[in-house]
N, C-alpha and C positions, 0 to 999 in steps of 0.2 A: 415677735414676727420673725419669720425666716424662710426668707426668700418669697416673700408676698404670702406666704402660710402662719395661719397660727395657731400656735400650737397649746396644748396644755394635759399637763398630767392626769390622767386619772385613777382611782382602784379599781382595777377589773375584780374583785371576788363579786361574784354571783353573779356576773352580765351573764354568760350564757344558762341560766336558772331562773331570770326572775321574764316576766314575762313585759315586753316592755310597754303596753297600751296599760293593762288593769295593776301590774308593779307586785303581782304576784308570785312570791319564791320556792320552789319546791325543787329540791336536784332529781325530782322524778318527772318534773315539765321536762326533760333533756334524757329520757332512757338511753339512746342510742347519740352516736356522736354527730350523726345525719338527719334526726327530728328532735322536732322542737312543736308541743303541743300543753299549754296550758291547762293543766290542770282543775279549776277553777271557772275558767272559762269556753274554754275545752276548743280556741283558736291555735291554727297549728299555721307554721313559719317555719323558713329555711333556720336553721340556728344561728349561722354565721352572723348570716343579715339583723336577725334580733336582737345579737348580741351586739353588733356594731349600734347599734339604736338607743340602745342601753348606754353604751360608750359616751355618744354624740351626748346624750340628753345631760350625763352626770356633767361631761364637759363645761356643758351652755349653764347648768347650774353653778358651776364652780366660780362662773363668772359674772353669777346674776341674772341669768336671764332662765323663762323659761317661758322658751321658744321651740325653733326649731332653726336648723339650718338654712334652709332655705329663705327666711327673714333675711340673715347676714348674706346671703350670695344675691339677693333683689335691691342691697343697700337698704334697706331700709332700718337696719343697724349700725347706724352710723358711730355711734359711741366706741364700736368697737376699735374704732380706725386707730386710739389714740396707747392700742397694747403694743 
């Protein structure tokens, strides 16, 4: 924790590639640096944002959990308190 945040490392290869709902990778889901459309499922998203999503998610796994953020900001992630 720092400064009431906490933090954790993650790999970014492939967050802005994989698509973050179905977890499918293609570096062609990301033609331009401004769209982001899934390949596979053919759902189209800001990339930024998907790639942050991708981030958040690898995060909460890294920690064991697989949630979402919004659990830890409602408390109801209490466990977490003790990183």
């Amino acid at each position: 924790m720092l400064n009431e945040k906490l933090f954790v490392k993650v790999n970014p290869q492939y967050t802005s590639q994989t698509y973050n709902r179905c977890g499918y990778i293609d570096k062609n889901n990301r033609k331009t640096q401004s769209k982001f459309k899934c390949l596979k499922c053919h759902y189209e998203d800001n990339p930024d944002i998907n790639a942050s999503k991708n981030i958040e998610k690898r995060g909460l796994e890294s920690l064991g959990l697989r949630t979402n953020l919004q659990d830890y900001k409602s408390g109801s992630l209490s466990n977490l308190d003790s990183f």
